[in-house]
DOLO-572505 format. One line per field, with one value per residue (C-alpha): z, x, y; residue number from 1. Coordinates in pm, whole numbers, m for minus. Layout:
BEGIN
c3	(Z, ...)
c1	(X, ...)
c2	(Y, ...)
i	(NUM, ...)
***
This chain:
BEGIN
c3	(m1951, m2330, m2571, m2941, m3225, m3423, m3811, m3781, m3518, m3171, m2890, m2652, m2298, m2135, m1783, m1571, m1261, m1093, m949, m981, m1140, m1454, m1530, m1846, m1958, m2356, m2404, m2643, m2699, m2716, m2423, m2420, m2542, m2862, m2890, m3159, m3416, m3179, m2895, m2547, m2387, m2694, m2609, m2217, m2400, m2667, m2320, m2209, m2533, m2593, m2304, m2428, m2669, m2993, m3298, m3114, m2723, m2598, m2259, m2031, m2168, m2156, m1759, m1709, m1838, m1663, m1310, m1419, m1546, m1324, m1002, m1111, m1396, m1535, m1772, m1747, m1944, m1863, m2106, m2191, m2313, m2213, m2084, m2022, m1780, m1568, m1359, m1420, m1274, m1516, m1591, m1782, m1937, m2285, m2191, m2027, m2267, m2560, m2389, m2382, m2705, m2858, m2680, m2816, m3142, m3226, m3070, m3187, m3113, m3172, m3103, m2861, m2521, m2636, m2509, m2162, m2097, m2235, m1958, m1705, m1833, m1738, m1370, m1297, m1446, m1185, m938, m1046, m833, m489, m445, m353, m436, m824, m791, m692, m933, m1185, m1164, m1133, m1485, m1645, m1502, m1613, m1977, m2232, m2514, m2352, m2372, m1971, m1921, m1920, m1731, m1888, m1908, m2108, m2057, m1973, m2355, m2508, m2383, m2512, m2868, m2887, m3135, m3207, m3573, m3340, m3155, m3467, m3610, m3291, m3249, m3644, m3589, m3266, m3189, m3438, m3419, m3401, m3109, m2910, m2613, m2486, m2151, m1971, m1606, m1533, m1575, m1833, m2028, m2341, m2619, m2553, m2473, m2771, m2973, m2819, m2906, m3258, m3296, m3204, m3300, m3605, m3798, m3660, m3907, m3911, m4018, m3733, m3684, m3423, m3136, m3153, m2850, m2725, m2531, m2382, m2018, m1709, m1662, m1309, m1095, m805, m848, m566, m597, m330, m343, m157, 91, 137, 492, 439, 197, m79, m150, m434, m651, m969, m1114, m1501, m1520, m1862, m1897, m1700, m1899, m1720, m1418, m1405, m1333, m1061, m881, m824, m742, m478, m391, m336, m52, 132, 50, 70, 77, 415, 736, 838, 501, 563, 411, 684, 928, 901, 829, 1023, 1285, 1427, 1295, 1320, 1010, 775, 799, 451, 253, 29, m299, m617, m932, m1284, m1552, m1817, m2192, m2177, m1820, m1688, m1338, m954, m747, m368, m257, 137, 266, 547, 728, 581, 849, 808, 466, 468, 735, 503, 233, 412, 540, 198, 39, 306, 257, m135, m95, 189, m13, m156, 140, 345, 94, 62, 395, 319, 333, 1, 255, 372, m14, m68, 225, 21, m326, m114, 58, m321, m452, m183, m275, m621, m545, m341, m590, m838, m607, m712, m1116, m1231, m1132, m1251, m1623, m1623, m1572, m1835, m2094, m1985, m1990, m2357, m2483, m2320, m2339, m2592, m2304, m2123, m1937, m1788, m1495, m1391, m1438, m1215, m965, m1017, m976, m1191, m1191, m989, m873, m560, m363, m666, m908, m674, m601, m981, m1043, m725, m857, m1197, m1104, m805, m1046, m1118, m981, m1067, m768, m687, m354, m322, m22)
c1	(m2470, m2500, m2251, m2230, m1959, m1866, m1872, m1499, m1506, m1464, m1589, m1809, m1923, m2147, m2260, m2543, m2455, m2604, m2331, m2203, m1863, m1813, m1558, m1418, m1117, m975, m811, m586, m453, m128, 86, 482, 299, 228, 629, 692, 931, 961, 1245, 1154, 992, 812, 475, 521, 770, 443, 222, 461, 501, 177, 120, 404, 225, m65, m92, m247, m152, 207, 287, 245, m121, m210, m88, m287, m603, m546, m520, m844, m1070, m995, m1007, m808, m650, m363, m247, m115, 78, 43, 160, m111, m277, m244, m502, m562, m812, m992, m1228, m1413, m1774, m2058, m2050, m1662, m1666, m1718, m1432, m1204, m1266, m1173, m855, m757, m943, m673, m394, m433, m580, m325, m5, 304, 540, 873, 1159, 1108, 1137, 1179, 1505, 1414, 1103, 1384, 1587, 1279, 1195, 1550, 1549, 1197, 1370, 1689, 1425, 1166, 1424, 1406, 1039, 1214, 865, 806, 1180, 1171, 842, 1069, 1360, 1170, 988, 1331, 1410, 1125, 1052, 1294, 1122, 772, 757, 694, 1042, 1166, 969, 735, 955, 1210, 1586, 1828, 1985, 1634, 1513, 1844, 1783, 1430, 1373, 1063, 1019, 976, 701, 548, 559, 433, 129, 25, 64, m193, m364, m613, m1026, m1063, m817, m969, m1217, m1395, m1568, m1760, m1954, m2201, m2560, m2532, m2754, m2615, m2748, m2535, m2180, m2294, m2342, m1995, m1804, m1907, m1840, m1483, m1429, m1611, m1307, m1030, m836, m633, m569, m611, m354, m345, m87, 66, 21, 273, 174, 549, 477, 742, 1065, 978, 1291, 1433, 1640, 1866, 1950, 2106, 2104, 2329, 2140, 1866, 1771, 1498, 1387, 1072, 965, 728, 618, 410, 238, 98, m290, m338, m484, m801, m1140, m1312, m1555, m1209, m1049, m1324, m1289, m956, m1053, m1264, m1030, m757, m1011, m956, m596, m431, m639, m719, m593, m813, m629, m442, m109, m156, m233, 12, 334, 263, 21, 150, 491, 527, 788, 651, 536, 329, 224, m54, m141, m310, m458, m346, m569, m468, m381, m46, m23, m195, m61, m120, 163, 249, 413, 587, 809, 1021, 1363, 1710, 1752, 1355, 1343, 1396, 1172, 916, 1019, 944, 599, 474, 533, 386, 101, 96, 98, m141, m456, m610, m675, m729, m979, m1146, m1287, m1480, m1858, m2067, m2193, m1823, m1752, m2071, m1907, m1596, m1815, m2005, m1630, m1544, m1844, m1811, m1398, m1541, m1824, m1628, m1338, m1574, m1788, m1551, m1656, m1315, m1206, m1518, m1490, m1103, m1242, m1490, m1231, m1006, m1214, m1377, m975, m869, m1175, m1399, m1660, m1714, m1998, m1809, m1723, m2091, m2134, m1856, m2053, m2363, m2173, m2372, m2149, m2235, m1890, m1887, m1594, m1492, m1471, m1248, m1009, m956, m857, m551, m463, m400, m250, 4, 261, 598, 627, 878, 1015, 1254, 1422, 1556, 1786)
c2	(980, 1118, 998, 1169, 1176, 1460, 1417, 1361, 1154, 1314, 1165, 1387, 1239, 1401, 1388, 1585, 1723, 1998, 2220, 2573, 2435, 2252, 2000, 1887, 1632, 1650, 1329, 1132, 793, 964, 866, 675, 344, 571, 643, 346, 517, 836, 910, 812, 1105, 1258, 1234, 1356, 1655, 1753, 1786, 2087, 2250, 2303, 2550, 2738, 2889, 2893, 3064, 3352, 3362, 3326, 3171, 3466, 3507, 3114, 3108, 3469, 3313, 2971, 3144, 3371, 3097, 2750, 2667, 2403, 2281, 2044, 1793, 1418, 1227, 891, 529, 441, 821, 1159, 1402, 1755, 1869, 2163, 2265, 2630, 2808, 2753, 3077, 3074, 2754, 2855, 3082, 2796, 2531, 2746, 2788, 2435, 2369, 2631, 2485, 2162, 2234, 2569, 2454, 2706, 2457, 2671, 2687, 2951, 2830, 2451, 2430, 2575, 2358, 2053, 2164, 2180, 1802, 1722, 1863, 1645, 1347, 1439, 1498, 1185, 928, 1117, 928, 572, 412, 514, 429, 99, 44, 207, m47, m325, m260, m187, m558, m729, m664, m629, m403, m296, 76, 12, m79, 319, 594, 811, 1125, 885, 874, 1160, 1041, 1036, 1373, 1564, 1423, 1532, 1802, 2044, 1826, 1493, 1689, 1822, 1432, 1290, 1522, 1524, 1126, 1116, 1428, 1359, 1366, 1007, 964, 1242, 1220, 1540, 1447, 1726, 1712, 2000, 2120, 2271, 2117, 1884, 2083, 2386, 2150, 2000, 2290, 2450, 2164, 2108, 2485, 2433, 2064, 2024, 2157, 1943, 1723, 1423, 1083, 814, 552, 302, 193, m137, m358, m502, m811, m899, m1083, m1006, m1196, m1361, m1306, m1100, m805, m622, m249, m39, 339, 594, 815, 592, 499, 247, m24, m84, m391, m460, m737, m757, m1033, m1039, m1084, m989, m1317, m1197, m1082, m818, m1036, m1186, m853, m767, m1097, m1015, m615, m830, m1080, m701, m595, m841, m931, m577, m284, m115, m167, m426, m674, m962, m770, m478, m721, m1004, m711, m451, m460, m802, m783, m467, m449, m207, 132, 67, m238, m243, m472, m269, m407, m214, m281, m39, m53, m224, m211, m551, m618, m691, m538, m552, m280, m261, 21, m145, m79, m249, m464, m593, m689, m1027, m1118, m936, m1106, m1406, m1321, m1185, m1508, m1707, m1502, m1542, m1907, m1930, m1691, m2005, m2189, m1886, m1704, m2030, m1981, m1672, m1717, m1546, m1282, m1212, m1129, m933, m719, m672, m621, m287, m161, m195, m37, 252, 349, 351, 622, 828, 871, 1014, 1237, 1507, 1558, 1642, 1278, 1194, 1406, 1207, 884, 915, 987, 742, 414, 534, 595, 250, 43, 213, 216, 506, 367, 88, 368, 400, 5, m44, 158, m104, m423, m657, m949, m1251, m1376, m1640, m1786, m2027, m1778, m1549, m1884, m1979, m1620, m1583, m1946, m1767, m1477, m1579, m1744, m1622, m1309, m1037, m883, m604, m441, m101, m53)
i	(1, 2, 3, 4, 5, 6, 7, 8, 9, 10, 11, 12, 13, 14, 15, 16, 17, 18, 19, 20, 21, 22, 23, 24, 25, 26, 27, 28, 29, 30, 31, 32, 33, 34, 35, 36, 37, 38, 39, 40, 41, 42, 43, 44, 45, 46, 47, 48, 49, 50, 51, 52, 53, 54, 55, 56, 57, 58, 59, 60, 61, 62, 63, 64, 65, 66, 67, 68, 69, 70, 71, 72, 73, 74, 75, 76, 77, 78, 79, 80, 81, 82, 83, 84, 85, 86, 87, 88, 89, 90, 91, 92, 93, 94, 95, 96, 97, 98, 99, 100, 101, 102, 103, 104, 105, 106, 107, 108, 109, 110, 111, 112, 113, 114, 115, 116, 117, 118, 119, 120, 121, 122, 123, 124, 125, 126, 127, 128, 129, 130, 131, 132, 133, 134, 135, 136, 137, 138, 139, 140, 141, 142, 143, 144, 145, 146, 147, 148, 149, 150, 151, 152, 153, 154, 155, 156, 157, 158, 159, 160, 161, 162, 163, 164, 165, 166, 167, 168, 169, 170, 171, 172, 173, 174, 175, 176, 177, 178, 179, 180, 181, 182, 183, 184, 185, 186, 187, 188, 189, 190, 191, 192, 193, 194, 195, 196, 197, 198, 199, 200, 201, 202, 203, 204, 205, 206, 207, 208, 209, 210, 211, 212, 213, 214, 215, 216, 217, 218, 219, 220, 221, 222, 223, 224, 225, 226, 227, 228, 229, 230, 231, 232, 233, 234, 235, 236, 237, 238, 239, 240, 241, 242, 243, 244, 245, 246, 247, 248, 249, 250, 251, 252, 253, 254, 255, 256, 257, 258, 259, 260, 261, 262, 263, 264, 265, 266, 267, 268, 269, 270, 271, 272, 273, 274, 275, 276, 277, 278, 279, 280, 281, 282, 283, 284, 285, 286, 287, 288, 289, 290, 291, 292, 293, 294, 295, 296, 297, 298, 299, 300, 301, 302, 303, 304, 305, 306, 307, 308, 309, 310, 311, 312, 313, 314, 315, 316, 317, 318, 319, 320, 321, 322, 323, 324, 325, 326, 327, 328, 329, 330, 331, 332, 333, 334, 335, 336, 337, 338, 339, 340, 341, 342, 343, 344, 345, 346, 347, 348, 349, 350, 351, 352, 353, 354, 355, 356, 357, 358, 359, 360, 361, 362, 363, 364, 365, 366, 367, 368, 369, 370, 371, 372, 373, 374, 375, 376, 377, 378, 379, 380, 381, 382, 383, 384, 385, 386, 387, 388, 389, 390, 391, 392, 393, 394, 395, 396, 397, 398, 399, 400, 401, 402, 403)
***
C-alpha cells in the first residue's frame, strides 16, 4: 500500500490491484459524533444534499452520470464519519471520480429541493423502526447513555430534522469537510503516479481550517429495559457491554475469544439457544470497536413466550465463558485466530469494501495499514490473555427487550 499527503493535507491510500474495475472511497471525519453545536441529523442531512446538486450539474445530470459511469456507487453516513464511495471500469475513472470529487468539493446546497429531500429524510426515519433489530439496538442506546451522541439514531429526531436549515448544512460542512479531515482511498492498477497526479489535480486546491471532534468517553448505565411494540410478533434480545478499556491485542483477544463465543453456527451462543434449545431463530455476539462506539453486544431474535428462558441461558452462558474458555488448548485458539483471519480476507476480496476499509481505519485510527496487519495476525495472544480480557469485559451489562 502507498500512502501520500497533499500540500494541504489530504490523505491518499493507495492500493494495487490488478482488475478491470477501479474502486475508490472519499472520506470524512464528519459523521453525528461531529454534530456538537449542530441539530441532530445534520451531518446524515449534508450527505443527501450534496447529490442534489454543484455549482455546475443539477440533480438530473449527477444521477445520469452516476448510472453511466458506476457499476456501483453510494454514500454512508455513519457516527463516527461519513463516506462516499464507487466502483467504475479503469477506463472512466478519471471521469467517475471527478464526479464525486465535484459533489463534495462544489456542493450548491440551495434551497431548491432541500425541503423535499427533508421530507424524504423524514419517511426513512418513519420507515427506520420497521427493522425490530436496529430498533431494539436503537432503544437500548437511548437507555444507556445520557448525552453520547450514540444515544439518538443517526438520521436524528423527527424534532431535530424539521429544524434543520440549509445555513446548518452550510456551517456543518465548512466546519468538517475540510483537507485535513479528508481520506481519498483508491484500489486498482492503475498505477500510483497517475491517481496521484489526478488527485493533486483536483485536490490540491481544496481549503479549510481543521477542527477536531470532542470525544466523549460517557460509559453505559448497566440495567434492563422492557419495551413492547404494537404489531410485533416476536422478540429481540440484545446486550452490550463497554470495552473501551481494551488497547488493541486486547481488542483481538476478544475478536478471538467472539469466534468461539458467538460467531458461526458451530459457537457456544448458536449452540446452547438454538440448536439444543431450540429458542431462537438468531443469536449472535459482535465486537464494535469504532470512534465512540466501544462495545461487545449479543444480539437473539426469539418468540414472546421464549424470552425469558433465553434470558436465562444467555446469562448462564456469560457467567460460565471463564471456566469454559479456560479449557481451550493454544492449538484450539490458533484455529479460531485462522477462522478469524479467513472472515477478514474474504470481506475485503471485493476492493470496494476493501477501498472503504482503507479510509475508515486511517479516519478512525490514523492507520490505514492496520487493515492489512489485521490480515497478518502478529500478536501472540494465549489462553490467559483471552481469560483476563472476558473477565474485563462481562461486567455490568446494559440490556434491552423489544416485544
Amino acid at each position: 500500500m502507498e500512502r501520500f499527503v497533499l500540500n494541504n493535507g489530504v490523505r491518499l491510500l493507495y492500493e494495487h490491484r490488478e482488475s478491470y474495475l477501479t474502486s475508490f472511497c472519499i472520506g470524512f471525519e464528519a459523521g453525528a459524533n461531529a454534530e456538537v453545536g449542530f441539530k441532530l441529523g445534520t451531518a446524515h442531512a449534508l450527505e443527501h444534499m450534496l447529490f442534489k446538486g454543484t455549482a455546475t450539474l443539477d440533480e438530473d445530470e449527477i444521477n445520469l452520470k452516476c448510472d453511466r459511469l458506476f457499476g456501483f456507487n453510494n454514500a454512508m453516513t455513519n457516527f463516527p464519519y461519513c463516506i462516499y464511495y464507487g466502483t467504475s471500469s479503469n477506463e472512466d475513472f478519471v471521469e467517475a471520480f471527478s464526479l464525486y470529487s465535484d459533489i463534495i468539493l462544489n456542493p450548491a446546497l440551495s434551497e431548491k429541493g432541500f425541503k423535499e429531500e427533508i421530507d424524504v429524510i423524514l419517511q426513512e426515519f418513519n420507515e427506520w423502526k420497521e427493522d425490530f433489530s436496529q430498533y431494539c439496538e436503537d432503544e437500548l442506546f437511548y437507555n444507556s447513555y445520557e448525552r453520547k451522541r450514540l444515544k439518538d439514531i443517526i438520521i436524528g429526531t423527527e424534532a431535530s430534522i424539521k429544524e434543520i436549515d440549509i445555513d446548518e448544512l452550510k456551517r456543518f460542512y465548512k466546519k468538517y469537510y475540510v483537507p485535513e479531515n479528508c481520506v481519498i482511498s483508491v484500489v486498482t492498477s492503475i498505477s500510483f503516479d497517475n491517481i496521484k497526479s489526478i488527485v493533486n489535480n483536483i485536490f490540491s486546491s481544496f481549503k479549510g481550517e481543521y477542527s477536531k471532534q470532542l470525544a466523549n468517553n460517557e460509559s453505559i448505565k448497566s440495567d434492563i429495559h422492557y419495551k413492547q411494540v404494537s404489531g410485533f410478533d416476536g422478540a429481540k434480545i440484545q446486550y452490550i457491554y463497554d470495552i473501551s478499556m481494551l488497547d488493541t491485542k486486547e481488542v483481538e483477544a476478544l475478536r478471538i475469544f467472539n469466534m468461539w463465543f458467538g460467531e458461526g453456527v458451530s459457537s457456544r451462543l448458536f449452540d446452547k439457544v438454538r440448536t439444543k434449545g431450540g429458542l431462537a431463530y438468531e443469536i449472535f455476539s459482535a465486537v464494535k470497536n469504532e470512534s465512540n462506539i466501544k462495545l461487545f453486544s449479543i444480539n437473539c431474535s426469539t418468540s414472546k413466550n421464549s424470552v425469558d428462558k433465553c434470558l436465562n441461558i444467555i446469562d448462564l452462558i456469560v457467567n460460565n465463558a471463564v471456566g469454559d474458555f479456560e479449557t481451550l488448548t493454544q492449538d484450539d485458539i490458533n484455529y479460531l485466530i485462522k477462522r478469524l483471519k479467513l472472515k477478514r480476507a474474504l470481506d475485503l476480496e471485493k476492493s470496494i469494501v476493501l477501498a472503504n476499509r482503507l479510509a475508515i481505519y486511517e479516519l478512525m485510527y490514523k492507520r490505514s495499514k492496520m487493515v492489512f496487519d489485521e490480515l497478518e495476525f502478529e500478536y501472540e495472544i494465549n489462553n490467559k490473555d483471552i481469560i483476563r480480557v472476558i473477565k474485563k469485559v462481562f461486567v455490568n451489562p446494559s440490556k434491552q427487550i423489544l416485544w
